[in-house]
N, C-alpha and C positions, 0 to 999 in steps of 0.2 A: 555532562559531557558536551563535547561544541557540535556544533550543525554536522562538522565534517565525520567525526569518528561517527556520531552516529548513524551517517550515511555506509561509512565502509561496515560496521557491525551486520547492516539491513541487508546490504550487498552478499557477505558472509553466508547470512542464514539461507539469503535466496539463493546460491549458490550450490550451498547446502540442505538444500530442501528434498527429502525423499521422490516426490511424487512431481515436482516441478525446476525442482534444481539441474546442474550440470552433471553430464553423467561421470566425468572425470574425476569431478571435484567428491562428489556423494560417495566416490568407491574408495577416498583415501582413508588413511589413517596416521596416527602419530610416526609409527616404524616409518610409512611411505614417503612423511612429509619431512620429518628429517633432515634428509639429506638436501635437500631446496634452501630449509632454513640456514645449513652453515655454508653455504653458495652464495646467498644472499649476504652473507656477514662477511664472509672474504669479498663479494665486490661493493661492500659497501669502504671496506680497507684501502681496495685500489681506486677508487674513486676520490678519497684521501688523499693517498700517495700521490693522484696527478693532478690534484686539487681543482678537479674540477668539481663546481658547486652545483651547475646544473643536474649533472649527474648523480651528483650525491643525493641531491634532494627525491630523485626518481629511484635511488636505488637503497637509502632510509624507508620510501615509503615501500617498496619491496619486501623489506623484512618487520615494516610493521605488519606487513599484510601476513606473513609467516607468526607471529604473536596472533593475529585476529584466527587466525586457520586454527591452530592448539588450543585453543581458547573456546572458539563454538564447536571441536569435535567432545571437549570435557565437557563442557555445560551441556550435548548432547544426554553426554553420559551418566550428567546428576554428579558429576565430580565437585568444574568450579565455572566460573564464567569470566567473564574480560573486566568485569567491576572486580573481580575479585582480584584478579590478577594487579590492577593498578592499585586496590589498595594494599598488598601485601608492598608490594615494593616500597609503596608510601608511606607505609609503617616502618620499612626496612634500614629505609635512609632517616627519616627522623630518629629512627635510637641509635642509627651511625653517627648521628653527628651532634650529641648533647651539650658541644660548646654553640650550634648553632640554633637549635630549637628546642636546647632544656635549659638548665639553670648554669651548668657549664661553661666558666668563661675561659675567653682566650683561644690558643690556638688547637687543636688537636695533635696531640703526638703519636709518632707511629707506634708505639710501644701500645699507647691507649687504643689504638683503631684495632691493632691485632688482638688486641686481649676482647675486647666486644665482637670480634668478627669469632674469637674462639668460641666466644659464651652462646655465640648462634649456633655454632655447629655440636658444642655438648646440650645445648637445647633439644638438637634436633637428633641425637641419640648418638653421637658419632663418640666411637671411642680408642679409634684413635687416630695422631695427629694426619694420616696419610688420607683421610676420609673427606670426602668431598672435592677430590682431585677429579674433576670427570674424565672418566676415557675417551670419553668422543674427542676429546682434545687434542689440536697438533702435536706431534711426537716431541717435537723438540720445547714448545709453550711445557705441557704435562712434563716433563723432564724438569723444566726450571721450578715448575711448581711443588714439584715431588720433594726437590732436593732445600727450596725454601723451607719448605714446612721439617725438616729434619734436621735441616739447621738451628730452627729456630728450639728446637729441643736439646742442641748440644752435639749434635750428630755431624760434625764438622771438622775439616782442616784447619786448623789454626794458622796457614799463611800458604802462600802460593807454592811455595815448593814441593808440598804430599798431591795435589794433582798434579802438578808437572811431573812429577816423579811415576806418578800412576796411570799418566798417558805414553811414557816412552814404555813401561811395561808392559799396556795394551795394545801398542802395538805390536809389538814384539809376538803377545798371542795370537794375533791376527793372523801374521803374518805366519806362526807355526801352525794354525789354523789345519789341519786335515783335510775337513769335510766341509759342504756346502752348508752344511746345517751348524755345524758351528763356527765357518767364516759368518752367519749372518749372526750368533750371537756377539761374539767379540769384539764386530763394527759394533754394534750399537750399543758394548762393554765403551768403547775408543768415544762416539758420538757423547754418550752420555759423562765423561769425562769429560771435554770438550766444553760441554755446557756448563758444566760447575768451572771452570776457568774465567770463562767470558762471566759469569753469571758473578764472579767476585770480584770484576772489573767495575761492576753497576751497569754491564749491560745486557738488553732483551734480548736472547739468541734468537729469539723468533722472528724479531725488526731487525735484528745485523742481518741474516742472510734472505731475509726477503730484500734489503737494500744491495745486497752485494750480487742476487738472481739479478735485478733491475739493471744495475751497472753490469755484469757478464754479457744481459740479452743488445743492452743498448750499444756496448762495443762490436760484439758479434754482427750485430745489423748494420753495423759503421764498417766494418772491415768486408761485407759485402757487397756494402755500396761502391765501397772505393774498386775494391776487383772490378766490378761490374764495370765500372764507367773507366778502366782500363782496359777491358774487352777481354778478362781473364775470370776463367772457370776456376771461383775460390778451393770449390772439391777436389781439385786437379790440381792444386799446388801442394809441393812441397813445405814439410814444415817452415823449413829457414823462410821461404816465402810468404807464409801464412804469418809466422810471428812479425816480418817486416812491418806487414797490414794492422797488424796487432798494436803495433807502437806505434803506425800512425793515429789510429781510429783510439789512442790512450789520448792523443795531444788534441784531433779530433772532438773527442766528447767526453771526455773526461774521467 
């Protein structure tokens, strides 16, 4: 390993040392740590998104630091440790990719990547195709992923018109909906429709409405500004006024 990792590793243990460590750091565990980890992962995203690189580089080593944390609370544990961790990966992508470091030549096809990525998951006991979807997953990601793998068994529309046709229906029970308890099923009957649409377009519902949050927040901030520095309370207008501000702050910032 290089000078640096094995600095953060030492750092880790000290950190985590019963008797001389942090008292913060000594009282966590995997449940506590968690939620840090997929914190770190979403702004390692927006750091992306706004391409800044400085950032990114401070907020990759953030969630490396969330891999070193999982890593010395197992080896704690006699489970596994940060060696182990890097070489499983590094066994994982060497049999991903047998055109590149086996005898396999040429290119990889998708057919070939999903069938090896299958043979991981009946390796690892999974029986069936829906296994290995994690639930920690964004609602909408877990959604695309669910309905991938069920396709890929045959469990599909055969062309855009059975969801179109199967989202005017959900709405429809939405909207007959009774109770609170089942408005919130039948939104996410409609949502998860929604995603099989977008998802037979070729696109990531999880990156369309994070780009379309982006554009909403940016016009909204745009149409405030513009109020503002007309010396008008945006709260305090009228729709027809609001929307005005609306189609400037569209021509505005796009």
């Amino acid at each position: 390993m290089s000078h640096q990792t094995d600095r953060l590793l030492a750092i880790m243990a000290r950190l985590r040392d019963p008797q001389t460590g942090c008292e913060w750091d000594t009282a966590q565990n995997f449940a506590t740590i968690a939620p840090y980890t997929i914190e770190e992962a979403y702004e390692v995203a927006d750091a992306i998104e706004r391409a800044d690189m400085k950032d990114l580089r401070g907020e990759l080593g953030d969630l490396l630091f969330q891999v070193v944390f999982h890593a010395r609370m197992a080896e704690e544990a006699g489970d596994f440790s940060y060696e182990d961790v890097a070489r499983e990966i590094s066994d994982k992508m060497m049999a991903r990719h047998p055109h590149i470091f086996g005898d396999e030549g040429g290119v990889m096809e998708d057919e070939r990547w999903e069938d090896i990525k299958a043979a991981e998951r009946s390796a690892s006991g999974a029986t069936s195709a829906m296994d290995g979807v994690a639930q920690a997953l964004p609602a909408l990601l877990r959604s695309h992923k669910l309905q991938k793998r069920a396709a890929r068994v045959g469990f599909e529309w055969q062309d855009l018109e059975g969801p179109i046709e199967k989202l005017q229906e959900e709405l429809a029970e939405l909207a007959a909906a009774p109770t609170d308890e089942e408005r919130v099923m039948e939104a996410g009957d409609v949502l998860f429709v929604v995603v099989n649409i977008i998802r037979r377009y070729g696109v990531d519902p999880e990156q369309a409405l994070r780009a379309s949050n982006a554009k909403f927040e940016r016009r909204f901030r745009e149409m405030e500004r513009l109020s503002e520095a007309e010396n008008e309370d945006f709260a305090k207008l009228d729709l027809i006024s609001q929307e005005t501000y609306w189609q400037r702050a569209k021509r505005e910032v796009g």
